[in-house]
N, C-alpha and C positions, 0 to 999 in steps of 0.2 A: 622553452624558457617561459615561465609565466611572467603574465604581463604588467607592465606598468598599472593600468588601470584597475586591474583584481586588488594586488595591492594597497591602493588610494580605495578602494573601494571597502576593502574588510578593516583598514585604517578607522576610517569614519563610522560604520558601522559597532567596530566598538567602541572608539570615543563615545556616540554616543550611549551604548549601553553602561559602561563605564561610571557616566556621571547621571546620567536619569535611574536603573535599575540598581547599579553597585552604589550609588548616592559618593560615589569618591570625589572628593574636593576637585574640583575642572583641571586647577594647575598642575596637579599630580597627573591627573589624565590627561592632561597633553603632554606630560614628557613620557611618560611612559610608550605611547603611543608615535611620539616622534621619535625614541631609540630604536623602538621596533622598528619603525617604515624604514629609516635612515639605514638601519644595519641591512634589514629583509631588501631590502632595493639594489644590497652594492655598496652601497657607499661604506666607506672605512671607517674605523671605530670614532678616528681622530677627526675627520671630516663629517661626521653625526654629532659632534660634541661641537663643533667648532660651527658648523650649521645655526643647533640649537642654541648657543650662546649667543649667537650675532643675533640672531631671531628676537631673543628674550628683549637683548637688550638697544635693537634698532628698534621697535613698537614702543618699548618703555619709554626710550631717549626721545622719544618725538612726540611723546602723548604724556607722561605724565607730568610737568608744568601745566598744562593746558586743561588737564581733568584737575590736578588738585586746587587752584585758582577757580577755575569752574564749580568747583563745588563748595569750597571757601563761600562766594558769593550767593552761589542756593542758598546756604546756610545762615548766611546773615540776611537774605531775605524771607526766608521761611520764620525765624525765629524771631525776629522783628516785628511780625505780622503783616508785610509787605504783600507777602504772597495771598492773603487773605482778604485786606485792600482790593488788591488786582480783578480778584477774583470774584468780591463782590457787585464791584464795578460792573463787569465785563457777563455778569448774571442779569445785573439791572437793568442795564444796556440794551443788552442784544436777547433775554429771555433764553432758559436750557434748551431749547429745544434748535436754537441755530450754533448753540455754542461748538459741536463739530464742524462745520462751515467754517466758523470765525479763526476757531483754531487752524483747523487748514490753510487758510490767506496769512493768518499772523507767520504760523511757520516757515510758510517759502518768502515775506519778506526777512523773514528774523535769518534764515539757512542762504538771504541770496550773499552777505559778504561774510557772513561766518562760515569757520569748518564744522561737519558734523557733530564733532565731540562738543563742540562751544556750545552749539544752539543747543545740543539736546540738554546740557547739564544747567542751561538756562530755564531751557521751555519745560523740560519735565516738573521742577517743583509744583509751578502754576499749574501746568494741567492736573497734576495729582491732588494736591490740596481744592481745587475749584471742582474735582469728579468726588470728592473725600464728603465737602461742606455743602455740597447740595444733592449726594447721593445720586450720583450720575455713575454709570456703569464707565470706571478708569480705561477698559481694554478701548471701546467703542467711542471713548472722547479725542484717547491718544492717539491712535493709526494715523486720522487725517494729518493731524500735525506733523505723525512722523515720516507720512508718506510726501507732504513737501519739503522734508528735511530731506531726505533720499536724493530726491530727485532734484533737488539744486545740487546736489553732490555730486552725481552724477552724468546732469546734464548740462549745467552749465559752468564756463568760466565766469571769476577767476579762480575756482576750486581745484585742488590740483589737478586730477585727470582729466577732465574736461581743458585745463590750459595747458598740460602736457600735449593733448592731443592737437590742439590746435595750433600751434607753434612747433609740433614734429610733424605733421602732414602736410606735406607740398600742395601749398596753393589755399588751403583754408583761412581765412579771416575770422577774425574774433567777434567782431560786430556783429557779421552775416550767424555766424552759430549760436551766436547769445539771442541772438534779434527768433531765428530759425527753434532753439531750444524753447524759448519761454512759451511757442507755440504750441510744439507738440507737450510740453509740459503742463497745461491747462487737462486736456482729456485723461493726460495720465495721475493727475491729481485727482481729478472727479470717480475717475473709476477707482482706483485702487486705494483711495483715503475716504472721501468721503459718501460711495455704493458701497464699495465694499465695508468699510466702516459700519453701517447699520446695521448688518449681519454677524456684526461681533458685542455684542450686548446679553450675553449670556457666556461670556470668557470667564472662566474663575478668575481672581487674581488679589493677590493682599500684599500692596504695595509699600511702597515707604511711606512714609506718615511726612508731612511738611506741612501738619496743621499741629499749633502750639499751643498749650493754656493760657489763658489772657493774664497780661501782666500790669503791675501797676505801673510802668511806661504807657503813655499816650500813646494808640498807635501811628504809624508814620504818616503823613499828608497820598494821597495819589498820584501826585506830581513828582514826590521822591520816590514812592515806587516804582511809577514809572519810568522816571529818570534811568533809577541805579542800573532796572533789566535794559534797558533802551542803548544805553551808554557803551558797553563794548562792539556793537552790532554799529553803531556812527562812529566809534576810533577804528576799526577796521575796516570798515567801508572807506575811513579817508585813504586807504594805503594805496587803493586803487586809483586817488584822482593825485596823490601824493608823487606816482612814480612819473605820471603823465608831466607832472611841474616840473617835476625836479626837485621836490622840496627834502633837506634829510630829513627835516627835523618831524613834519608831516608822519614821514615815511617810517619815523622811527617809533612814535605816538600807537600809527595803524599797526606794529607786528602783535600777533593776535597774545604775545605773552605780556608785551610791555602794556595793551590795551586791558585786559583782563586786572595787570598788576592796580593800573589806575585805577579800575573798575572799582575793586575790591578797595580801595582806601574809599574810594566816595563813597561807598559802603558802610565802609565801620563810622564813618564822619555821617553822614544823612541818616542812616539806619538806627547805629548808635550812639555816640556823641552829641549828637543835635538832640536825642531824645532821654538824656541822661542816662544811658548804661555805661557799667563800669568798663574800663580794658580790660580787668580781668575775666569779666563773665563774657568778653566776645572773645577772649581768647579761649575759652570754655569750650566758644560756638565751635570756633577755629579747627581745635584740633579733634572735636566730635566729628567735624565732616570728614576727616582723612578717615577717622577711624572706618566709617560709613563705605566708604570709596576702596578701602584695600585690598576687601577679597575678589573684587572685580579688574584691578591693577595686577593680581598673581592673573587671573583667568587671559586678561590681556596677553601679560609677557609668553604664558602656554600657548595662547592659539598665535602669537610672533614665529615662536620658537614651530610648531606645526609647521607655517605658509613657509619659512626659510629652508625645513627639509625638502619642501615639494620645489621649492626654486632650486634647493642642488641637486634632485633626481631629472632636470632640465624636462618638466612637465611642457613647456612653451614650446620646445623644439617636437616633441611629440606630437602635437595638437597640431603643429602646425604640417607637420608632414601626414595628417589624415586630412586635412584639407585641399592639399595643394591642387588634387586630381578633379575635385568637387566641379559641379556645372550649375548650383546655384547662386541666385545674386550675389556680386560681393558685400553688398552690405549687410544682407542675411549671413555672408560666411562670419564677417567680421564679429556681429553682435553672438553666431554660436561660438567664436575663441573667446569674446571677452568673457562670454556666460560660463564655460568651461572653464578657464582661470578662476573668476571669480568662486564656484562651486569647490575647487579644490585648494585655492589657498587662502580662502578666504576674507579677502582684499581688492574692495572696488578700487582700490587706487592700481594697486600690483597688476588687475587684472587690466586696467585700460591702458597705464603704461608700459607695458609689455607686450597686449596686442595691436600697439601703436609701431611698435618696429618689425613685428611678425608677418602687417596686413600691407609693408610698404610695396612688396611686387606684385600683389593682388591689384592696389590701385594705382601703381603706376604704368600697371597692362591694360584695366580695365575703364581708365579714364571714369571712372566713378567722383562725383560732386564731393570734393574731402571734407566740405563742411558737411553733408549728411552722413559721410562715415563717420567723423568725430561724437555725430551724436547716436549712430546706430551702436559705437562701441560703449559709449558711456550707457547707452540700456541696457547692452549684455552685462555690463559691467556689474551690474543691483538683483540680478538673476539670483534666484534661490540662495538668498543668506541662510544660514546654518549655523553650527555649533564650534565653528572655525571662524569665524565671523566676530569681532569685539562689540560690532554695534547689536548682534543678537544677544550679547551677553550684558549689555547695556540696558536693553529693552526689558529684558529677563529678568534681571536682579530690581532694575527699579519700579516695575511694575508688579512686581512678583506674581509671573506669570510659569506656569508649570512649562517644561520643555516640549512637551505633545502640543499644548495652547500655545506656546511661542513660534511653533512648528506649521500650527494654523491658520495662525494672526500674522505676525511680522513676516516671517517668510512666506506666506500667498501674496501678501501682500505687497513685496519687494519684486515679488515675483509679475504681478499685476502689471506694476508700472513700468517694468521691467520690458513686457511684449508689448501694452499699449505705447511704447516708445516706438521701439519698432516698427508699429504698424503706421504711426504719427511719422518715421520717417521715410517709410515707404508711400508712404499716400503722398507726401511733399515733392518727392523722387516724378512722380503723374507728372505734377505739374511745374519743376522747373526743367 
């Protein structure tokens, strides 16, 4: 019987041939690609379709309010000339030559109460239009910021995996992991955003534009720029001190849709309105940014539809029985499942919350410290992102970066902070 992983393995390999060499639009090649593996593995015609539809439509359901409102708000800061403000700022400021640093510290505060997708459809307009208007190389300003976008994602609560994990593993505290995470999260930000960043300054890449021709609107004050990108990052961050009160009404301000929804009115109100544009020309804005966003929402629901065949060919139960015999640390085993999950269904969340319930008789034999497992899995969890990966298809389209250079960049990258985690928890492991 050939195996599981040949399968997953010529899976991927044409995916990617598919959409780099064949140039075939992503969403077609992920389904095509998932009727194959889905049929070639076993599964029933009806249980491949039934797979692939949940797939399309659990990634959709949960991400697209979140991207469209996200991009709504790029949108009316880009066009505004907000993002130009910001940028200028932040050139004056700090001079180009720290602006990766800066970037980097801005990202893991802007990514520690947002979800991924938020911060990035925040932070990319800025970093593109400030790499665009001072002709700074966009691949080598981005990384750092996206490499503390990453790794709040992954290493700390209240994100989901990281507070999955922390609230499924016996005996782990949130405090100790957040407190434990932000530590090893310092070296893994140095190295793999802002070292490894220097070394990508000769990436091709021709990205979106989020620099606008000057309009006879005043542009907007700093204070409102600031505000409007500032604004969803403090209503979500209250949701955090909201559940702790008890407050609804708090609680209900902080959910990252209702904060966004706000976000975006103080938006068309500060951005536009205060500065005399019409509703209609920001309805203009409005529905230009979907336009912008959709063929990235098809590539979304394909690489859904992908990670949900490999969850019904029960890849987790596999991984887990080549482990079981193993004689290395558990928290090295742990971080290679979550790395292996993550690789093939391409989902730092799937990957941590699933090797959350895989690693429970690993650490309840090996009395292993569960707060440095919580964070040794959230590293495997950011292991070699790929073209199954929404946030590489993220990184890709909005940077327009070639799939060989996104190959080089993001995913070494991911991949960086991904073992300096790792090693950040193994070194901690010495000394408690």
């Amino acid at each position: 019987m050939i195996s599981i992983w040949v399968f997953i393995s010529v899976a991927i390999i044409l995916l990617v041939l598919f959409i780099s060499v064949l140039k075939l639009q992503p969403f077609i090649s992920f389904l095509i690609i998932s009727l194959g593996l889905g049929l070639c593995s076993g599964l029933t015609t009806a249980d491949t379709i039934t797979a692939i539809q949940k797939g399309i439509g659990g990634t959709l359901g949960s991400i697209i309010p979140i991207i469209i409102l996200g991009a709504m708000i790029g949108k009316m800061v880009a066009k505004s000339q907000a993002t130009t403000v910001i940028a200028d700022w932040l050139v004056n400021v700090l001079g180009p030559k720290n602006l990766p640093f800066a970037f980097m510290i801005i990202g893991f505060i802007v990514g520690l109460p947002l979800f991924y997708s938020v911060a990035f459809l925040l932070m990319a307009p800025l970093v593109l239009s400030t790499a665009q208007r001072h002709n700074l190389p966009v691949v080598y300003l981005g990384i750092p910021m996206l490499a503390s976008l990453s790794i709040t994602q992954g290493f700390l609560p209240p994100h989901p995996a990281p507070y999955y994990l922390v609230t499924h593993l016996p005996g782990a505290d949130m405090g100790i992991t957040l407190g434990y995470g932000i530590l090893i999260s310092i070296p893994a930000m140095l190295t793999s955003g802002w070292l490894f960043g220097k070394t990508l300054k000769n990436i091709p890449a021709s990205p979106m534009s989020f620099i606008e021709p000057p309009t006879a609107a005043k542009a907007p004050s700093l204070g409102a720029s600031l505000f409007v990108l500032l604004l969803p990052v403090a209503l979500i961050a209250l949701q955090s001190f909201a559940k702790n009160l008890q407050n609804p009404i708090l609680e209900f301000v902080g959910e990252p849709i209702v904060a966004l929804l706000i976000s975006l009115g103080t938006a068309v109100y500060l951005l536009g309105f205060n500065r005399g544009i019409s509703w209609s020309e920001m309805q203009a804005w409005l529905l230009e940014s979907i336009k912008d966003i959709s063929p990235l929402m098809l590539t979304f629901g394909g690489a859904g539809a992908f990670k949900e065949i490999l969850q019904a060919m029960k890849v987790g139960d596999e991984i887990l029985r080549l482990t079981q015999q193993s004689t290395l640390d558990p928290l090295i085993i742990a971080w290679m499942i979550a790395g292996i999950l993550r690789i093939v269904t391409g989902s730092s969340t799937v990957a941590g919350i699933t090797t959350a319930s895989l690693i429970l008789p690993i650490l309840a034999a090996s009395g292993t410290n569960p707060n440095l497992m919580a964070l040794s899995i959230g590293a495997g969890s950011m292991v070699l992102s790929h073209v199954n990966d929404a946030g590489f298809w993220l990184y890709k389209e909005y940077f327009g970066v070639s799939i060989k250079d996104s190959l080089r960049s993001w995913t070494i990258m991911e991949t960086i902070l991904a073992v300096v985690g790792l090693l950040g928890v193994l070194v901690l492991q010495i000394y408690l």
